[in-house]
N, C-alpha and C positions, 0 to 999 in steps of 0.2 A: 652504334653507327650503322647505316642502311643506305643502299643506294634510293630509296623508296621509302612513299611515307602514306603508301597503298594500305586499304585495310588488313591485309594478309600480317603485315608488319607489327602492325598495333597490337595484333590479334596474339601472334607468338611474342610478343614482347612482355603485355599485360597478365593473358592466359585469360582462356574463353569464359574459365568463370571467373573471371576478378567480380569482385560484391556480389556472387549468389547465395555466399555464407551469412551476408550482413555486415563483415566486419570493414566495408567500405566503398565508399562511394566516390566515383569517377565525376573528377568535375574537368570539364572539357568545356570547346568553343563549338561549331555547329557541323563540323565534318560529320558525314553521314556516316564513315568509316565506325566511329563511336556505337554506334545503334545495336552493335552485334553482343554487346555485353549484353545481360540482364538485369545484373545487379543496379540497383538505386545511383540516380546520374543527375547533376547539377549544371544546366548545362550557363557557360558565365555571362553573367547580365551586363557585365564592361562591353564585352564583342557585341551583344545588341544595340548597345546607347552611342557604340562608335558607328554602326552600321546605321543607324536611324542619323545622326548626325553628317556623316558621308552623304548619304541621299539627299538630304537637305542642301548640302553643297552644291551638290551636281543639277540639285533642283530646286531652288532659293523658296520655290512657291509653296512647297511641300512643310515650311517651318511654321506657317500657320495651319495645315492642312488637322482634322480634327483626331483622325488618328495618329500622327505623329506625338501632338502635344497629349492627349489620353495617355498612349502607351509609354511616354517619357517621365510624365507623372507621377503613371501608377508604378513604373520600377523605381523611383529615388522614395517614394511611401515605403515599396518594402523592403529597400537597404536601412529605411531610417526606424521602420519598426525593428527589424532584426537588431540596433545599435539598444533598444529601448526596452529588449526582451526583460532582463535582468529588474529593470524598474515596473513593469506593470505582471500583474497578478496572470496567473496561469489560466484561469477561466477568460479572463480579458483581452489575454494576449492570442489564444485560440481565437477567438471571436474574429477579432480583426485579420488572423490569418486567413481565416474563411471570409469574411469579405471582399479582401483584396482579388484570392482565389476565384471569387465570382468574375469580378471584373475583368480581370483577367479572360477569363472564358468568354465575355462578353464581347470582348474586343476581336479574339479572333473569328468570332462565331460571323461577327457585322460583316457585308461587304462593301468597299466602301468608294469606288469606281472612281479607283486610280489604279495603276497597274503596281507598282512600289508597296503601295498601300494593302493593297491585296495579299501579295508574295509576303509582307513582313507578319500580317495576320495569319497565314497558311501555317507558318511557320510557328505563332505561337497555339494552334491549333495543336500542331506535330509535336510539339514537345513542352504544351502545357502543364505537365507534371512534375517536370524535371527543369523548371525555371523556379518552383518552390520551396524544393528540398532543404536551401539551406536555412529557408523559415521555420521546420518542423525540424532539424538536428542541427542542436547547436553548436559543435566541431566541424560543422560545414562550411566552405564560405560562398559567398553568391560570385566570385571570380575566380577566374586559373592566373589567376598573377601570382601565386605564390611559383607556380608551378614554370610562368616565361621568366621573372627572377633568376631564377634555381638554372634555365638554359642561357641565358643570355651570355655569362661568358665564353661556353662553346660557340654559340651563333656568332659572337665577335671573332676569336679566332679564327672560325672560318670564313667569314671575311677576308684579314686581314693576309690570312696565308694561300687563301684559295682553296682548300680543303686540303683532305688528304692523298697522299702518292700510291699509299699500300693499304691492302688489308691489313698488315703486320702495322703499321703508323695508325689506323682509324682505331683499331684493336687497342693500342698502345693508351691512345687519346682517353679513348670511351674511359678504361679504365682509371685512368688517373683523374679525368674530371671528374667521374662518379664517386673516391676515393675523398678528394678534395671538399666537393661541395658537403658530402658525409660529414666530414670533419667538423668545418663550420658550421653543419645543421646543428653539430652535437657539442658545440662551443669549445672546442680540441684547437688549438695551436697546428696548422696543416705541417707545416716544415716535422715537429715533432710528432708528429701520428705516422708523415711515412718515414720516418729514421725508425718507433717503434716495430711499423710494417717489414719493413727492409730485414730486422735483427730477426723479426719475428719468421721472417722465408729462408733465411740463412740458415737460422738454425733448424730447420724441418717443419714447422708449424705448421698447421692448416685449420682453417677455422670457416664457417658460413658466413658470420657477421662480422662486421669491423670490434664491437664491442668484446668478440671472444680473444681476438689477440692483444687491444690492448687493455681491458680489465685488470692480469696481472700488473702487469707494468705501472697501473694508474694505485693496486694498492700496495706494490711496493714501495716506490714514490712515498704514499701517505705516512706507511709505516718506520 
């Protein structure tokens, strides 16, 4: 929890080298805030197709316009190659990577005298490399939806209650939602992970990960 969502935040949340080791990659939506990592960045193709889609709204004329319908295209080709990876041969599937890649490049390079048009091409100028990533790793995905999922019940709660009164409540919050969603990433019963938690601070434990307090637990249980 943060009063800010300033890049200084991200930066100490993340840690300035998140993925310069390799062992991961940032997939985000297009906040500039993002840029200060180095490591390998996916930036998500959902937030483009909504943004092109917005524009079109706001400007009816722009759904025929020729970059619109090109750039709209050429990202549902490479979500549908990526679904496709598994079925075509590894020489062939390169191939088509580097094609799309071309066009790609193609698209932002045109200018194409609309103002929308322009800005949205700038933009895939700026971050042409990291709209492919998750073509070339296939643990990757080409959206952060796994990642608004994973917040959406805190962003509801704070709705519903207006946020938080104290540090000591945000504090409180962070914890328990981060404890919570754990749980359910890792297919754990939440009610019975913090009754495990609870016994496991009662009686003096301390552990980094969730899986160090309750691994006993889960092989006593078996045994």
């Amino acid at each position: 929890m943060d009063r800010s969502r300033g890049g200084k935040v991200i930066g100490a949340l993340l840690g300035k080298g998140f993925g310069s080791d390799g062992k991961g990659t940032l997939i985000s939506d297009f906040y500039g805030a993002y840029q200060q990592f180095k490591g390998p960045q996916q930036k998500c193709l959902a937030h483009l197709l909504r943004e092109l889609k917005d524009s079109a709204i706001a400007r009816p004329e722009l759904e025929d316009h020729a970059f619109f319908k090109k750039c709209k295209r050429l990202i549902k080709e490479m979500l549908k190659l990526k679904e496709q990876r598994q079925k075509l041969k590894r020489r062939e599937y390169q191939h088509q990577v580097q094609l799309l890649e071309k066009r790609l490049s193609k698209l932002g390079q045109e200018r194409w005298n609309d103002a929308d048009a322009d800005r949205l091409a700038a933009r895939l100028r700026k971050y042409g490399g990291q709209l492919t990533t998750f073509l070339h790793k296939p643990e990757v995905d080409a959206t952060n939806n796994a990642a608004e999922r994973a917040l959406r019940p805190a962003v509801v709660m704070r709705k519903i209650t207006g946020g938080n009164r104290s540090e000591a409540g945000a504090r409180a919050w962070a914890i328990l939602a981060s404890v919570m969603r754990t749980a359910q990433q890792q297919g754990r019963d939440v009610v019975a992970t913090i009754q495990e938690l609870l016994k496991a601070h009662w009686a003096g434990k301390e552990a980094t990960l969730l899986t160090d307090l309750l691994m006993p637990a889960i092989l006593q249980n078996l045994s």
